[in-house]
N, C-alpha and C positions, 0 to 999 in steps of 0.2 A: 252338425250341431246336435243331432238326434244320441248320437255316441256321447258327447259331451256329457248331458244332459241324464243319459243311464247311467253312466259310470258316477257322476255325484248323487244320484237319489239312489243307486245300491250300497256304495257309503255311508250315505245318510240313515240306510234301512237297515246295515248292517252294524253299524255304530250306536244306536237310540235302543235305551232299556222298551223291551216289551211294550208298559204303557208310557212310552215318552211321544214327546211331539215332534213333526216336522213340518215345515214351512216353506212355501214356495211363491213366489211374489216375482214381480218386473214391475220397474220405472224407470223415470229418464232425469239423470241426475248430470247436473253438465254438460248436456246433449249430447248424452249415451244414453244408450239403452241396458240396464244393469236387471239380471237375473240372479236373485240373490236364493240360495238353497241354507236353510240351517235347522238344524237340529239340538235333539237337550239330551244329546248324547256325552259321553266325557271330555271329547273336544280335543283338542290338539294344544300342545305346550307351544307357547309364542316362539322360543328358542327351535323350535323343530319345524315350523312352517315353511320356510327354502329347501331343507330338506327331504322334506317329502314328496317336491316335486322331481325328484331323483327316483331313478328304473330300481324296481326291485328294495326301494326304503321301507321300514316295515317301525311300527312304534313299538317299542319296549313293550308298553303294556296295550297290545294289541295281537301279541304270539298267539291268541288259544282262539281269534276269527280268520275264518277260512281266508285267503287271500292269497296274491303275489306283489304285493308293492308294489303294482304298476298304474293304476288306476289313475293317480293323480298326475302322474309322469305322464299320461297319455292323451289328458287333459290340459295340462299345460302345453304341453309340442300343440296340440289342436288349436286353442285360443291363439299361440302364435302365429298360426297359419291363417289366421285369420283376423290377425292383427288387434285381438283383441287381449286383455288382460286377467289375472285372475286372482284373485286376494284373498289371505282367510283372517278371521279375525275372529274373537266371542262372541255367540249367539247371544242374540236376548233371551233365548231361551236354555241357555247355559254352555250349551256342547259347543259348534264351529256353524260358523257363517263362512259361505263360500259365497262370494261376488263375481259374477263375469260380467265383465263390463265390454259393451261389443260400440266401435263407434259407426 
């Protein structure tokens, strides 16, 4: 969990302008336990969300932050090993809301 967990707040840290926000919150929505990470970074285009849980996916406009596309791929295999799931969606705060939802 502890991997999980780094790999989305370096995302998080690595994505969000200078002075942006980040957010980090847990509740129990449907009796899960849901860990929600987001940020008012530029966020992820809805069309590219499945995709970038694939090895080595990298965003068009994301070439010039240091990376290897693995991050979220490694994070999804994780959650599945652990039966749980992992969702992105708009941040309230503009950029990408990541939910892991653990039952």
């Amino acid at each position: 969990l502890n991997s999980i967990v780094m790999n989305l707040l370096d995302n998080a840290i690595k994505y969000t302008p200078k002075d942006g926000l980040i957010s980090i919150s847990l509740k129990t929505q449907d009796q899960q336990t849901c860990l929600i990470i987001e940020d008012s970074g530029p966020g992820i285009d809805e069309a590219e969300y499945q995709k970038v849980f694939q090895r080595f996916y990298r965003l068009t406009n994301a070439q010039d932050i240091i990376g290897s596309g693995l991050g979220l791929a490694i994070v999804h295999q994780a959650m599945q090993q652990l039966q749980g799931t992992i969702e992105l969606s708009r941040s309230m705060l503009g950029g990408l809301a990541v939910t892991l939802r653990f039952k």
